[in-house]
VOLUM-226332 format. One line per field, with one value per residue (C-alpha): residue number from 1; residue in three letters; x, y, z. Coordinates in steps of 0.05 Angstrom, whole numbers, plus 5000, padded with zeros to 4 digits. Layout:
BEGIN
resi = NUM; ...
resn = ala; ...
east = X; ...
north = Y; ...
up = Z; ...
***
This chain:
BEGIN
resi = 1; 2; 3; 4; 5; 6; 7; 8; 9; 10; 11; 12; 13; 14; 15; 16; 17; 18; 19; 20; 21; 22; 23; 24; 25; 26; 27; 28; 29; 30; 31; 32; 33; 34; 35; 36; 37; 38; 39; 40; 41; 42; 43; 44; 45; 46; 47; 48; 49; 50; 51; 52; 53; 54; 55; 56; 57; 58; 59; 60; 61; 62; 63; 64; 65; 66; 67; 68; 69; 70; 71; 72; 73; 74; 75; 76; 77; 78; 79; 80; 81; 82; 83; 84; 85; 86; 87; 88; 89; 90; 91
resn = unk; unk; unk; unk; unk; unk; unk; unk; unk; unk; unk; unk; unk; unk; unk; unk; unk; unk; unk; unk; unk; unk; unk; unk; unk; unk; unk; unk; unk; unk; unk; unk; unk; unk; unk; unk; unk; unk; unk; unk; unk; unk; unk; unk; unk; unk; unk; unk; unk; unk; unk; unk; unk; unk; unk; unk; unk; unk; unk; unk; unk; unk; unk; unk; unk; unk; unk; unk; unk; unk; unk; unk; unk; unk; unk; unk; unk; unk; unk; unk; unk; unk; unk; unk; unk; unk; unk; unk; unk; unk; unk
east = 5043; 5054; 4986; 4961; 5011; 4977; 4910; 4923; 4956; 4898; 4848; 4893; 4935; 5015; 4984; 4934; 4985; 5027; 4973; 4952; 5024; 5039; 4973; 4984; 4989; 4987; 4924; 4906; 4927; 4961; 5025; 5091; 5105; 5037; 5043; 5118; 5083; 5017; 5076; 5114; 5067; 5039; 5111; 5118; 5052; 5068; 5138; 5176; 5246; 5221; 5186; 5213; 5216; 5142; 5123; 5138; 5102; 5047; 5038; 5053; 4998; 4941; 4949; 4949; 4899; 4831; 4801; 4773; 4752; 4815; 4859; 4815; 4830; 4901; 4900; 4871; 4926; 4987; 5057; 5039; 5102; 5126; 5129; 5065; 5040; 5039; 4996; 4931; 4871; 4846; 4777
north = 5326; 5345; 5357; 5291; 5261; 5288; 5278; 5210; 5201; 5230; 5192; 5122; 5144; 5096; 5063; 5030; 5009; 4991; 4949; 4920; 4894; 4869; 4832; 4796; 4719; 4675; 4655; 4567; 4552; 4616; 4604; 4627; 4672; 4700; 4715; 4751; 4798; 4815; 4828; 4860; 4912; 4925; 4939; 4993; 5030; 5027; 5069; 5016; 5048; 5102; 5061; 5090; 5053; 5095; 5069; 4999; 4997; 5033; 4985; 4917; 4954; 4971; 4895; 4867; 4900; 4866; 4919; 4952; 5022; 5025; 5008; 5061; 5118; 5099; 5088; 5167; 5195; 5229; 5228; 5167; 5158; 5095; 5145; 5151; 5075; 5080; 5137; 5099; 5095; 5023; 5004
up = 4649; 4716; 4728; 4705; 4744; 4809; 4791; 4779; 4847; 4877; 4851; 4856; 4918; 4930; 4990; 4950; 4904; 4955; 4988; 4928; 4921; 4983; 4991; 4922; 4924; 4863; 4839; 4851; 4774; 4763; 4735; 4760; 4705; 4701; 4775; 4766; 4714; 4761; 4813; 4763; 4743; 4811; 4834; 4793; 4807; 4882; 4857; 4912; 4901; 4947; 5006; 5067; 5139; 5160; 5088; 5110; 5180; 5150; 5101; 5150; 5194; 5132; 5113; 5184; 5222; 5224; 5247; 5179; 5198; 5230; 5170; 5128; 5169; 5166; 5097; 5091; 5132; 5108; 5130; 5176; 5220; 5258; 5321; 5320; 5331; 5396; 5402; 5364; 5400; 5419; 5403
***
């Protein structure tokens, strides 16, 4: 189980999940409760009980940046700190 577990994570990393979540906005004639159970379910494959602060900026920065090939290299990064902000190259 284990195994599957990992594969799946590999193949549909958190941070998409994560994304996925916090770019979701309800749909024009979506209705509320609709909405709550997209949100819902895409809470629980982003596994938010264990967002961290790094998570968090990495996240606000993936879904804020413009800058596409940017956010895509971030996106394939691991262990992504808050620290390390500073230290991105400008375009």
């Amino acid at each position: 189980m284990q195994l599957i577990h990992q594969e799946f994570l590999h193949a549909y990393p958190l941070i998409q999940w994560q994304i996925g979540f916090f770019k979701c906005k309800q749909e024009p004639a979506q209705n509320v409760a609709d909405y709550i159970a997209k949100l819902n379910s895409l809470g629980a494959k982003a596994d938010l009980q264990h967002i961290t602060m790094d998570d968090l900026y990495m996240l606000q920065l993936t879904v804020g940046l413009t800058d596409t090939c940017i956010t895509e290299d971030l996106v394939s990064k691991q262990n992504f700190t808050k620290d390390q902000f500073s230290t991105m190259p400008s375009p």
